[in-house]
C-alpha positions in Angstrom: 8.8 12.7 14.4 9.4 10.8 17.7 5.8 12.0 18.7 4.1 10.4 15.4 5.8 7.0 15.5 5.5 7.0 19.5 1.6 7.9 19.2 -0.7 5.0 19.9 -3.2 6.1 22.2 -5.7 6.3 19.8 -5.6 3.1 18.8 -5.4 1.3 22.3 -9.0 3.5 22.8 -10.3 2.1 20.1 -9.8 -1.6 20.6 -10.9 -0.8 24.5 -14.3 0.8 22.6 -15.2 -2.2 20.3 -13.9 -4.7 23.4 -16.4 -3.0 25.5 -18.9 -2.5 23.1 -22.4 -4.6 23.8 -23.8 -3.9 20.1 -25.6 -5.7 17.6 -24.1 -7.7 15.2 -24.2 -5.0 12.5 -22.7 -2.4 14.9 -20.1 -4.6 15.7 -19.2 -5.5 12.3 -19.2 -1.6 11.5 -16.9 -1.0 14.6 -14.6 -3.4 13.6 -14.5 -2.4 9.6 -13.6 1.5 11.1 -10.8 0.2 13.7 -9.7 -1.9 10.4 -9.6 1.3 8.8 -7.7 3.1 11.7 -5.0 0.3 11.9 -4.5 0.6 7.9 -4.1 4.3 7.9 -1.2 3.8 11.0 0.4 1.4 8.6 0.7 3.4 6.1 1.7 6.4 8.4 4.5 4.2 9.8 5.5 2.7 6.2 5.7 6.9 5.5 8.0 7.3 8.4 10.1 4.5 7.8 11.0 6.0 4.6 11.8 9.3 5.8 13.9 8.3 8.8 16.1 6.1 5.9 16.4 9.1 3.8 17.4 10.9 6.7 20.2 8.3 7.4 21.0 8.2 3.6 21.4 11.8 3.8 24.2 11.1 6.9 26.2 8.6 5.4 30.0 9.5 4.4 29.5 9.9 0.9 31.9 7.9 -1.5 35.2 9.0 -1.0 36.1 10.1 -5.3 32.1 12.2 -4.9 33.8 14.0 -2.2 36.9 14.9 -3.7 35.0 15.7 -7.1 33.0 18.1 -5.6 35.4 19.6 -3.6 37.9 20.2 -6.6 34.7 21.9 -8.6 34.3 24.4 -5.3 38.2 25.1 -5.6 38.5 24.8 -9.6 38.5 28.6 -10.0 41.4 29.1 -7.8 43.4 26.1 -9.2 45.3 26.2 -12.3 44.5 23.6 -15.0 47.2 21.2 -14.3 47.2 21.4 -10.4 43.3 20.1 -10.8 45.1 17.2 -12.9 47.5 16.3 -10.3 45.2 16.5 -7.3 42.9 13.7 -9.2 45.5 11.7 -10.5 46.9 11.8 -7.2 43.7 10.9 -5.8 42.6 8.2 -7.8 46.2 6.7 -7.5 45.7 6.6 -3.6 42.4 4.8 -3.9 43.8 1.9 -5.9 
């Protein structure tokens, strides 16, 4: 990931080619229009990575505290008797008040 989002070179050589270029007007123009085109594509490669690094954030967060519990008491449910699942969430939910 670091490598993509890090990765510039590419577009450093091809400012440096169209800087250096001695063209004609047409060639220029077409030069430009493809470094244009380069500059898009790493925006959108960016935009693409943005997202993923915030859904791999998302992904750490603590999640909230009553999701937790909820999915813990439906891992332990079939060891638990009816009315000790009753009093671990009325317990719980009394806590968070």
């Amino acid at each position: 990931m670091d490598a993509i989002i890090l990765e510039t070179e590419y577009l450093k050589e091809a400012v440096r080619g169209i800087s250096q270029a001695d063209d004609s007007n047409e060639a220029s123009e077409a030069k430009t229009h493809a470094l244009s085109e380069i500059v898009k594509a790493r925006e959108v490669t960016n935009r693409q990575a943005l997202s993923l690094l915030e859904k791999m954030y998302d992904d750490q967060k603590p999640k909230n505290p009553l999701e937790q519990l909820s999915s813990g008491i439906v891992g332990l449910a079939p060891f638990m008797k009816q009315e000790d699942i009753r009093e671990l969430l009325t317990t719980a939910i009394e806590t968070m008040k």
